[in-house]
C-alpha positions, 0 to 999 in steps of 0.5 A: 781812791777811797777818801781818808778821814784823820782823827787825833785818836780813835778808841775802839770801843765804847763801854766803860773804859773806852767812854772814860778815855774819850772824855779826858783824852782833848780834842778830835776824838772818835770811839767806835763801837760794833754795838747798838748803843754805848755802855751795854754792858754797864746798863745790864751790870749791878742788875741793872743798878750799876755798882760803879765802884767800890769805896775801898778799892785799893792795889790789893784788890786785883789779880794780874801777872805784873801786881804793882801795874795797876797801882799808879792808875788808881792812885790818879784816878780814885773812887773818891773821883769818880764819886765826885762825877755822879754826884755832879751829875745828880745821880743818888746812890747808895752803899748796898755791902763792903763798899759796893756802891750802887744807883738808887735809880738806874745804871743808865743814869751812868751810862747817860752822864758818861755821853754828856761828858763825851758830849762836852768833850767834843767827842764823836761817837759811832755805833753799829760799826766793824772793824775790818782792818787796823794797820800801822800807818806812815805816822800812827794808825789806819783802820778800814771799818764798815757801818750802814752798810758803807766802808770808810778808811780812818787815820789816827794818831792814837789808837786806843784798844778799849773793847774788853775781854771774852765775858758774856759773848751774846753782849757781842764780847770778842777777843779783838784787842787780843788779835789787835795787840797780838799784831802789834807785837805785844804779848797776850797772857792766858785768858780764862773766866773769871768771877764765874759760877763753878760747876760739878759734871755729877749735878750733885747739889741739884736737890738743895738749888736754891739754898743759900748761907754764909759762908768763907769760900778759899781757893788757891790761899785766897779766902773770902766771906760771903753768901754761897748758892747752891744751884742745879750745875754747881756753886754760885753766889758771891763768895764763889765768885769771888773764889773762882778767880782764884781757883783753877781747873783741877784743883780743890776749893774749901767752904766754911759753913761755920763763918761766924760760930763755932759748931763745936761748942754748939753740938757739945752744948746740946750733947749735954742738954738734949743728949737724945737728938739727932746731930741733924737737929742741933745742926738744923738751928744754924745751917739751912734744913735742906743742905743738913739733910743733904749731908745726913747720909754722908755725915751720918747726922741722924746719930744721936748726940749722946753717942759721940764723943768729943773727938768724934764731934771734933772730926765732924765740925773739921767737915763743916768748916773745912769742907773740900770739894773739886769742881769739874769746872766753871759756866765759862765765858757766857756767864763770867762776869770778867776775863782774867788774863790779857795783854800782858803789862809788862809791855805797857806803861803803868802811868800812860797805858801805851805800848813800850815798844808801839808808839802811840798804841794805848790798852785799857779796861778789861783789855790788859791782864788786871782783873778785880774783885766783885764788888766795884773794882773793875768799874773803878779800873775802867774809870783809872786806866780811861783816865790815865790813857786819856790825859796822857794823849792830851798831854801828847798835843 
């Protein structure tokens, strides 16, 4: 008969919510990991810089089905904490934009405080190990699991599901927790990409790739200012990430090229100093050249100013600033940076992160249907919802 090792709690899953659960979760703790090393997807985040939270992360700044669940974690575990962590560990940073905050040096000094903290804990960390199998067992949980070439079966008292969404498959992201939590009885809302590029079949800004301005980006009431990329499939930069959260499959996003002026004062203006140039040329002085000559056909740019008249400048600026488009969908999984959707929270408990109705089973990260913004707070929501399951297996004894 095969040996059987217990462990108080297992973590499937070593990244960022996994490692945070893990250092506050007491004694007797093993985090299993399929990966080559812990934090993969924190040391290639932020390029390579970590933006680790965000200094004005709040309730507001996450989308899931239930919009209060994520409140009390957050409200336990702040920025202001694990701020408090990387400066005791020595590690400089710096605000980039909005909050954003980032390692002066690099993303692995995060990844390495993390394991020294795991490592004062007295937490036991394996790699490069699959999980085969994961059953109820008499009182808790057993799992069968397979590394270097040996298969082992573990016992626990607390099983934590720490192991992420579907984002960037070739960092080895798999819907595991999903198909573990579905077993269990537990609801799975619907996934899909978020924070992801969004794409156009026709290619239609291919000739402007590269072009990049502010911009207020709205899709679904939700309006956000910052850059907009265009690219060879599509639209990218931060405010489209943002954007794409919020947008769904068939609908229309709006762009605001005029963030900070107004274009109809400009073109006025210019009508009456310089009546003879082109629309094209007063539109040059505040919008990147390529994307105006883009649009000159369309727009009809190339008139002169002189010849429009007020309701004709009118209608014009409603374009620049109200400027609707239809993607025919997003880059997908490969490039999203998170998973909206997941394990539903109405069957979770929003101060313990266990399972109402499976005892002893616990969901954190990107695991649960709480997905935030770019910029810090799903760093921020790994860090809360690690704390918030660690201390309450602690506090089970």
């Amino acid at each position: 008969m095969q040996k059987t090792t217990h462990y108080k709690t297992i973590i499937l899953g070593a990244g960022a919510a996994g490692m945070m659960c893990a250092i506050h979760a007491g004694e007797d703790v093993l985090v299993l990991d399929h990966a080559k090393a812990a934090g993969e997807k924190i040391r290639i985040s932020g390029g390579g810089r970590c933006n680790f939270t965000n200094m004005y992360a709040g309730p507001e700044n996450y989308l899931g089905g239930n919009p209060h669940f994520h409140k009390s974690a957050l409200a336990r575990y702040t920025q202001w904490d694990f701020i408090d962590m990387v400066a005791r560990h020595g590690i400089a940073y710096h605000e980039k934009t909005l909050g954003q905050l980032f390692c002066d040096d690099s993303a692995k000094q995060i990844v390495a405080m993390l394991l020294d903290e795991m490592a004062r804990a007295g937490a036991t960390l394996w790699l490069q190990t699959s999980i085969i199998e994961v059953a109820k067992a008499d009182s808790g949980y057993r799992l069968v699991v397979e590394g270097a070439g040996k298969r082992k079966v573990l016992t626990c008292d607390a099983l934590v599901l720490a192991t992420g969404g579907k984002s960037i498959p070739k960092m080895g992201a798999t819907g595991l927790a999903y198909d573990i939590a579905r077993q269990f009885g537990l609801a799975v809302t619907d996934t899909r990409a978020g924070l992801v590029p969004l794409t156009f079949s026709d290619k239609r800004f291919a000739p402007i790739s590269g072009v990049s301005l502010p911009s207020i980006v709205s899709a679904d009431g939700k309006s956000f200012e910052e850059a907009v990329l265009f690219t060879h499939r599509g639209l990218s930069g931060p405010a489209i990430l943002q954007a794409s959260s919020y947008w769904h499959e068939g609908e229309e996003i709006t762009l605001n090229l005029f963030p900070n002026a107004d274009p109809f004062g400009l073109l006025r203006a210019e009508r009456q100093k310089a009546g003879r140039k082109q629309i094209s040329s007063a539109l040059s002085t505040l919008l990147p050249a390529r994307l105006v000559d883009h649009l000159s056909d369309e727009l009809g740019l190339k008139a002169r100013l002189a010849d429009q008249s007020d309701a004709a400048l009118t209608e014009l600026c409603e374009h620049l600033t109200n400027w609707r488009l239809r993607p025919s969908g997003s880059e997908g999984y490969r490039t999203a940076e998170v998973t909206l959707g997941g394990i539903d929270t109405d069957g979770l408990s929003s101060k313990t992160m266990e399972a109402k109705t499976v005892p002893g089973l616990y969901v954190i990260g990107e695991a649960a249907d709480v997905t935030g913004w770019l910029g810090g707070f799903n760093f921020q929501w790994a860090w809360s919802s690690g704390y918030a399951a660690g201390t309450a297996i602690k506090a089970r004894g």
